[in-house]
C-alpha positions in Angstrom: 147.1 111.4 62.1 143.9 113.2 62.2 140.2 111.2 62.4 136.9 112.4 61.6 133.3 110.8 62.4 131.1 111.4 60.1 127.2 110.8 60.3 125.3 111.3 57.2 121.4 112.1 57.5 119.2 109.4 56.5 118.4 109.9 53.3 122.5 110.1 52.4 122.3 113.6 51.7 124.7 116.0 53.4 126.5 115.3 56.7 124.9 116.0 59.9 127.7 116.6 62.3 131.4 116.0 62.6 133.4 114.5 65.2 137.1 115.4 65.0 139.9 113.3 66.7 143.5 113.9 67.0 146.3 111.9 67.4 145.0 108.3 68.0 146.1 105.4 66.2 143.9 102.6 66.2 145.0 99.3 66.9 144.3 97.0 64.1 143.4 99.6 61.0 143.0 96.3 58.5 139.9 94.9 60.3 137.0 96.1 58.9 133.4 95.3 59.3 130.5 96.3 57.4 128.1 99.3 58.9 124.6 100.7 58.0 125.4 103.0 55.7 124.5 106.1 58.1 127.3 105.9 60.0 131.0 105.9 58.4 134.3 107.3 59.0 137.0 109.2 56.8 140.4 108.9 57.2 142.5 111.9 56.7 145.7 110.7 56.3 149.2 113.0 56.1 151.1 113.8 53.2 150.0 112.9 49.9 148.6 110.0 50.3 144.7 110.0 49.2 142.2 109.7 51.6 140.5 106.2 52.7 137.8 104.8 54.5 137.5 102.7 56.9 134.9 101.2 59.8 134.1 102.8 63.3 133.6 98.9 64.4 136.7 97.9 63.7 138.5 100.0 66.0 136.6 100.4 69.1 139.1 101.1 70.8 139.5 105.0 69.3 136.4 105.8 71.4 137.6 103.7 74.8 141.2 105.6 74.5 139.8 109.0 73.9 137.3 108.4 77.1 139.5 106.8 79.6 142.4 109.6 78.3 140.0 112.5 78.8 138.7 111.1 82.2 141.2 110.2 84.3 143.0 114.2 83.5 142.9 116.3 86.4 140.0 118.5 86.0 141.6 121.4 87.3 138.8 122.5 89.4 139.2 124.1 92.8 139.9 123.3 95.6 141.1 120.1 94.3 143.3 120.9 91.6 144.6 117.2 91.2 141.2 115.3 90.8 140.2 113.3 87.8 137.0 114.4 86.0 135.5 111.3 87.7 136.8 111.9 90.8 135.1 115.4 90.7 132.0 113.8 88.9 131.6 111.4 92.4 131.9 114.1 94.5 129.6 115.9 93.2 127.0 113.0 93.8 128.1 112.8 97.0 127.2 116.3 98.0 124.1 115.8 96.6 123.4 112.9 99.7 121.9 114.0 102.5 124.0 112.7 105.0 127.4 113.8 103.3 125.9 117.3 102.8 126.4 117.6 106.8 129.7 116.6 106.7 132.7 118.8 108.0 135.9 117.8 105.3 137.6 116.2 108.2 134.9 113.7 108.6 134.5 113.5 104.8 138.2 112.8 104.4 137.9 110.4 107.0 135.3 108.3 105.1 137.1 108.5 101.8 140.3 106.9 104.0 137.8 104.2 105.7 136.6 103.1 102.0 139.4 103.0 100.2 140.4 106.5 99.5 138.6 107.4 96.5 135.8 109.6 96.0 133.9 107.0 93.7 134.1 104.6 96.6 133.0 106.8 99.0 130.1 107.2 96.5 129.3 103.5 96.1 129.3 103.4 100.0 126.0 105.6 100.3 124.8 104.3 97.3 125.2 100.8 99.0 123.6 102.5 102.3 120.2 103.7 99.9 119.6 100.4 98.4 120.1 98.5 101.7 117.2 99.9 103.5 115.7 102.8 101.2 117.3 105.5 102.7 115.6 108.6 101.5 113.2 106.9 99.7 109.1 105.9 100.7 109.0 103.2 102.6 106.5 101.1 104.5 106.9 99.0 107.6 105.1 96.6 108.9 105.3 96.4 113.4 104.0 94.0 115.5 100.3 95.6 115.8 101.6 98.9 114.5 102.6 100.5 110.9 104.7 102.9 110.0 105.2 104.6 106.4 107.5 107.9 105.8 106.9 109.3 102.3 109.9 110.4 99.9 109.5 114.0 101.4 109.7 112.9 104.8 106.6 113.2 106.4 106.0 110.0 108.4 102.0 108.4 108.6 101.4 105.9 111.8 98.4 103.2 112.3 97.4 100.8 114.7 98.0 99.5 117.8 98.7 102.0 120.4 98.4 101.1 123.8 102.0 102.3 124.9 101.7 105.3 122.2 103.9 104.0 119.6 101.9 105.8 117.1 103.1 109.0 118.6 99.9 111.4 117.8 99.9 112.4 121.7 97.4 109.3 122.7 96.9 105.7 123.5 93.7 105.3 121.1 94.0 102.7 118.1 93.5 103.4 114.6 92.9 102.2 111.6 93.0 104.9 109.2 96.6 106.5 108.7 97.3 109.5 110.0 100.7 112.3 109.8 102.6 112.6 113.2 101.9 116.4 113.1 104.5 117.1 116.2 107.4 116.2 113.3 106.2 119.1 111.1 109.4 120.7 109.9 111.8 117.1 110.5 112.6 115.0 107.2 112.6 111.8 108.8 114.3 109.3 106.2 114.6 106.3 107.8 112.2 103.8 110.7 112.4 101.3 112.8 109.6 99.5 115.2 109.6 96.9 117.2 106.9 95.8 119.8 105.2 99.0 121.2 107.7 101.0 120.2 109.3 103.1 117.1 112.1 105.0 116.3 112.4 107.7 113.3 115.9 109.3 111.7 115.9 112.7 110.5 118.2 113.7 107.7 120.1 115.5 110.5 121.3 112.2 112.0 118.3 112.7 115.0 116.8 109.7 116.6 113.4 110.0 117.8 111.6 107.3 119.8 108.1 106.8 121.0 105.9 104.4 122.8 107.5 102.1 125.6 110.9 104.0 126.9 113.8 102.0 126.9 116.6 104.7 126.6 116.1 105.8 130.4 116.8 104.9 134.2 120.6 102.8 133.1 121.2 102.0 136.9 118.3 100.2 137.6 118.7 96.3 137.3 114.9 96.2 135.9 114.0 98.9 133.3 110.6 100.8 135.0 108.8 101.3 131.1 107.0 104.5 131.2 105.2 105.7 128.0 105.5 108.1 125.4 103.0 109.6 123.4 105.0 111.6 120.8 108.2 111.6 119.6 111.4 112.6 121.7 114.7 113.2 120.7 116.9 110.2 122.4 119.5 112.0 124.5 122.0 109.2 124.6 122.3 109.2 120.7 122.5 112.9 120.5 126.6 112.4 120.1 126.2 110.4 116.8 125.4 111.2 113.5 122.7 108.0 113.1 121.5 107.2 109.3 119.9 103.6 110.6 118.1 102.1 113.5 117.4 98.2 113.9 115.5 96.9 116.8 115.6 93.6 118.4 114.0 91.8 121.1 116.1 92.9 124.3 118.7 95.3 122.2 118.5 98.4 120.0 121.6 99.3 117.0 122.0 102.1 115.1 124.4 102.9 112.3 126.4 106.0 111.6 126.9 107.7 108.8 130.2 107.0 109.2 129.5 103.2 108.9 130.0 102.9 112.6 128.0 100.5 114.6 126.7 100.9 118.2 124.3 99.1 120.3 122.4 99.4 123.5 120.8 96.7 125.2 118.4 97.2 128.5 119.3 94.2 130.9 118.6 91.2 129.2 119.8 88.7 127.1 123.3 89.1 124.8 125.8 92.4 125.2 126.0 92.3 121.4 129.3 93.5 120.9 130.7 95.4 124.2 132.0 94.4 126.9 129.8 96.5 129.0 127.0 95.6 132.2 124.4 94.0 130.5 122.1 96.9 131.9 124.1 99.9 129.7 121.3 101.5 127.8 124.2 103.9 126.2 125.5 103.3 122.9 128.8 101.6 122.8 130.3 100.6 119.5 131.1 97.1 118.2 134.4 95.8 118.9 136.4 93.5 116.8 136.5 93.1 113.1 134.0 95.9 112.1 136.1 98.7 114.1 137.6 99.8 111.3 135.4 98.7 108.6 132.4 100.7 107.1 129.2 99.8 107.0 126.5 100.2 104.8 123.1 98.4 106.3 121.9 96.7 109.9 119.6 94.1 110.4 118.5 92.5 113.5 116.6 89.8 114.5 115.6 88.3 117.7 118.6 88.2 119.5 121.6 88.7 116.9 122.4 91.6 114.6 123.8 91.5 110.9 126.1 93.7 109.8 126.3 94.3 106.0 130.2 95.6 105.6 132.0 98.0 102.6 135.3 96.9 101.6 137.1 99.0 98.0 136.9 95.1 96.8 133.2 94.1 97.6 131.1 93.6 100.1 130.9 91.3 103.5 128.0 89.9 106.2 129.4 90.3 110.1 127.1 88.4 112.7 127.0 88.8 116.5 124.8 87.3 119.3 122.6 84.3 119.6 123.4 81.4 117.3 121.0 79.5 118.4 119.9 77.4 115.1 122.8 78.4 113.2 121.3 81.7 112.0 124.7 83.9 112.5 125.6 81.8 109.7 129.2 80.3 110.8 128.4 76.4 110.1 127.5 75.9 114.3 125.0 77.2 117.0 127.6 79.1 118.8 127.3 82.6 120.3 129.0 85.7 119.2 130.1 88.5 121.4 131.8 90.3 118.6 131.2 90.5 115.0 132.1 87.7 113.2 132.6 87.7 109.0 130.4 85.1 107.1 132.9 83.3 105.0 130.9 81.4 103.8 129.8 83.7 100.9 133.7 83.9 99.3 133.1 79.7 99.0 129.8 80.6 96.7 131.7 83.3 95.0 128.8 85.7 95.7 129.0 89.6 96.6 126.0 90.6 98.9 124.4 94.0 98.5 121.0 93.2 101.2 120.7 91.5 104.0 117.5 90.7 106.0 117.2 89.4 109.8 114.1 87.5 110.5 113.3 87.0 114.0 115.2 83.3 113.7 116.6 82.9 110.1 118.3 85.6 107.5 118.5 86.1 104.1 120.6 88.1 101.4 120.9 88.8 98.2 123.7 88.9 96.0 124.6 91.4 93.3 124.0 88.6 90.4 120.3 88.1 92.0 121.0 84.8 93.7 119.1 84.8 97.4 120.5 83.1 100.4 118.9 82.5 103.4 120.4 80.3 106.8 119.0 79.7 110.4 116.3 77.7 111.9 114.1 76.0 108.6 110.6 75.5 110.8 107.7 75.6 108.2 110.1 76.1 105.0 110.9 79.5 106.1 114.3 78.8 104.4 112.6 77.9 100.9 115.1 74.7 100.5 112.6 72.4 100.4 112.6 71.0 104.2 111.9 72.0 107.3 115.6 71.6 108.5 118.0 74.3 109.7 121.3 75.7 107.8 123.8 76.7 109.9 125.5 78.5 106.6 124.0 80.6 104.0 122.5 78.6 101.2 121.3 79.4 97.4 117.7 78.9 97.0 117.7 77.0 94.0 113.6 77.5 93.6 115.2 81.0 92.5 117.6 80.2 89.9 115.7 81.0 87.0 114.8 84.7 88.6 117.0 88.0 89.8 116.4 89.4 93.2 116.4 92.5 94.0 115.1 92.9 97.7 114.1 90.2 100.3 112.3 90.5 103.6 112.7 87.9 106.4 109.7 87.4 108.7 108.6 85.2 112.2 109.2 82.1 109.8 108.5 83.5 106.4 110.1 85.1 103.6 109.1 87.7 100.7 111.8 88.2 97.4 111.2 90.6 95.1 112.5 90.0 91.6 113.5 92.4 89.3 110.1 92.7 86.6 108.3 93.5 90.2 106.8 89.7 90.7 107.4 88.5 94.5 108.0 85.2 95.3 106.8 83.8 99.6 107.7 80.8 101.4 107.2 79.6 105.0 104.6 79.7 107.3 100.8 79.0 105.5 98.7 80.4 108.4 101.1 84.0 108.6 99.3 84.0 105.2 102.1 84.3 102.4 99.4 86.0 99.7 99.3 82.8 97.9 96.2 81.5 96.9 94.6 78.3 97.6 94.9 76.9 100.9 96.3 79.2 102.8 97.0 77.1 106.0 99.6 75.2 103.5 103.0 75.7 104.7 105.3 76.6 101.6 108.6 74.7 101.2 109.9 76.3 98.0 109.2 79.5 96.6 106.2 80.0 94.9 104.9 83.3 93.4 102.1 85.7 95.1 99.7 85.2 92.7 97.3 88.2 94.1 99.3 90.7 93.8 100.4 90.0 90.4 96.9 90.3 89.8 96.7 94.1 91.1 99.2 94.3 87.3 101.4 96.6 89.4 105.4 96.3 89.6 106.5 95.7 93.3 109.2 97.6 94.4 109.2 96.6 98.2 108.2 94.5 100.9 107.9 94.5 104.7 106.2 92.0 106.9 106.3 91.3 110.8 110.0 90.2 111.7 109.1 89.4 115.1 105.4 87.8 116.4 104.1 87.2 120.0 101.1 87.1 121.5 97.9 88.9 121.1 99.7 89.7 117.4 100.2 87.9 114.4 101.9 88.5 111.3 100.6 91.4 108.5 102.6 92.2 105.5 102.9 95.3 102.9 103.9 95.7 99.5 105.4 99.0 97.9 104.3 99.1 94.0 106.5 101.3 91.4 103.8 103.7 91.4 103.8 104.7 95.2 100.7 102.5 95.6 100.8 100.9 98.8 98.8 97.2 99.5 98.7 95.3 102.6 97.2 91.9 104.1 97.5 89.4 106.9 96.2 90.0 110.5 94.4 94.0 110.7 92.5 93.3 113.9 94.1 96.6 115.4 94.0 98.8 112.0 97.5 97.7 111.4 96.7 97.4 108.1 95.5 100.9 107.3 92.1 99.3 106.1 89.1 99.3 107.4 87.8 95.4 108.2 84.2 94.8 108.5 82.9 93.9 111.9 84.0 90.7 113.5 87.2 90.5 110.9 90.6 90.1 111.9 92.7 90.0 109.0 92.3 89.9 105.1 93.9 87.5 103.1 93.7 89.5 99.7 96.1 92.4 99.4 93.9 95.5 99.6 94.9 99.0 98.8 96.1 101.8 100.7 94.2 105.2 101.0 95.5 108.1 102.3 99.4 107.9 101.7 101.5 109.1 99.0 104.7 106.7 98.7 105.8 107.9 95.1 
């Protein structure tokens, strides 16, 4: 039995094209339901019987069959002969990644073994990996008294603070206005990473660069002797790894493969986060336990604990390790973790994360249906549930439910979500200033939107605030609009904001724009 498509021009004259099909029998022929007139089919049927007509929407299926028949073929293309058309179609995306250009094919058949053997897995793990943390893409981050953006061509702009030359132009001097890091000229640097005084920068070679207080040196002494550094060094103890993300903590430092491997470092203080190692070992050692053979796709880290945001072929999965202090490893208790531990809680709410955020003391997520979760210590409604309490278990916030997420950042005790039609919702500590107007000393127990920069009548793609606040700094925040444009607000005292404050003026509580940078 032979089918032809037929699409007739609009004004029913002569056909416009033909679509012929072989050899597929639809599965209920006597259905029929009435189309615009444009679009019809003709039934050629053998023999002698006449032909008839009948409806393209009453057999779906024709089109489904033919697709699925046609795709999952070997495409016959070399070197693998065997492949499905979109098995070859997924490995062509791949190559197009910058980290899996670098691979050698055993590394790249290792990856497709660790996710599940299949190229279109291996393909939702980077994808996974880019929407985490924006690998690749423009991005903005906000430091404790220092700024760092990296545009989507890799060239990376610093600002503010820099006593201990985390701004990495060669000097200790502040400023204000934002300027390139010309010692990078030549290194796409795709990904950052600060913490207080100091900032790390990945290359799309897998390099890790670091600058302003050294913790990476001296491993035998019981108490790191900081010396400074003005520009950007490669760090020599990473040099092994092939590193796509860095996450800094208080008294620890992790960085993911592109593998999905994690490692971390930690300088003599505090938890071993995940090796068994002196608590002194500034070289990287990989997490033990459940994540040893398990990909992953993002790292976050707070204070004193690290998130782990896992790939399995069936979804994906939240490991904690460290502190858990306040609950905010999210197991239901206040107990410590040496080795990454799986958040179950997440199968009982039947919800897939795809982002995690660690504040310094609570977390956050979101799930692939939009819902956002956050856990940990509650202090000034930080959590969004209404109260002030702590959860020791992720936790929808309902004040959400009638929005979908699509990126949240966790602060000191704040929190930022971005929606999908670009309005962001804040919630948490008044005086970090949330961008909400009215009193701004108001601590926010439920998420409310930020009405000023809906105002600006820009979509917002991206947020970044201060995870981690102590004394002299407080709290700034930035937001990433669809158009590259870049705003910021909270505390600017040392040009952290990349806007020039009038004399006497320490912060600005109206988001303010930008000049200088191209994040599009």
């Amino acid at each position: 039995m032979d089918t032809t498509i037929t699409t007739a021009t609009s004004n029913g004259v002569s056909p416009a094209a033909t679509l012929q099909l072989h050899s597929i029998i639809p599965e209920n022929p006597t259905i029929a339901m009435e189309l615009p007139s444009f679009v019809s089919l003709k039934r050629q049927f053998l023999g002698n019987s006449a032909p008839g007509e009948f409806f393209l929407a009453s057999c779906p299926s024709i089109a489904l069959h033919a697709t699925c028949s046609f795709f999952r073929k070997p495409a016959n293309v070399s070197p693998d002969l065997e492949l499905s058309i979109s098995e070859v179609a997924a490995l062509d995306i791949c190559q197009k990644r910058a980290i899996f250009k670098r691979m050698g094919e055993e590394e790249r058949q290792e990856i497709k073994r660790k996710c599940g053997g299949s190229w279109k897995l291996v393909l939702s793990f980077l994808l996974a990996g880019e929407f985490g943390y924006r690998r690749e893409k423009s991005q903005a981050l906000a430091g404790p008294g220092h700024s760092i953006a990296v545009t989507s061509k890799g060239v990376v702009y610093s600002f503010g603070s820099n006593g201990s030359g985390q701004l990495g132009h060669g000097t200790v001097e502040d400023t204000w206005q934002p300027q390139p890091i010309r010692s990078l000229n030549g290194i796409r640097i795709i990904q950052a990473a600060l913490g207080a005084d100091r900032t790390m920068l990945i290359s799309d070679a897998g390099e890790v660069y670091a600058f302003g207080k050294d913790c990476f040196s001296d491993p035998g002494l019981e108490v790191q002797q900081t010396k400074v550094i003005t520009t950007p060094q490669r760090v020599k103890s990473l040099t092994e790894i092939f590193v796509v993300q860095a996450a800094i903590g208080y008294h620890f430092t992790a960085v993911l493969s592109r593998e999905g491997r994690v490692y971390t470092l930690s300088w003599g203080k505090d938890e071993k986060l995940g090796h068994g190692t002196d608590l002194n070992c500034l070289l990287p050692q990989p997490l033990l336990g459940a994540l040893e053979n398990v990909p992953v796709v993002q790292i976050a880290a707070g204070f004193c604990y690290l998130l782990a945001l896992a790939f399995h072929p069936t979804g994906m999965s939240v490991y904690s390790v460290g502190c858990g202090l306040g609950g905010k490893l999210g197991h239901g208790s206040t107990i410590s973790e040496k080795q990454p531990r799986l958040i179950e809680e997440f199968s009982l709410l039947k919800m897939e994360p795809v982002m995690i955020s660690a504040g310094a003391w609570h977390a956050a997520v979101v799930g692939r249906d939009g819902r956002v979760c956050t856990w940990g210590w509650g202090r000034y409604g930080c959590l969004g549930h209404g109260t002030e309490e702590l959860e020791m278990a992720p936790k929808v916030v309902e004040g959400l439910k009638d929005v979908k997420a699509v990126h949240v950042a966790a602060g000191e005790y704040t929190t930022f979500v971005v929606c999908d039609d670009g309005q962001v919702y804040s919630f948490g500590y008044g005086e970090a200033n949330l961008g909400q107007q009215g009193d701004l000393e108001e601590n926010t127990l439920t998420p409310r939107l930020v009405s000023s920069l809906k105002e600006t009548k820009e979509r917002v793609v991206h947020v970044s605030l201060t995870k981690s606040v102590s004394f002299p700094w407080t709290g700034h925040t930035f937001a990433m609009m669809e158009s590259g444009t870049l705003y910021a607000f909270g505390s600017g005292g040392r040009g952290q904001l990349g806007v020039k404050l009038g004399d006497n003026i320490m912060e600005r509580e109206e988001p303010a724009k930008v000049i200088g940078i191209d994040l599009s």
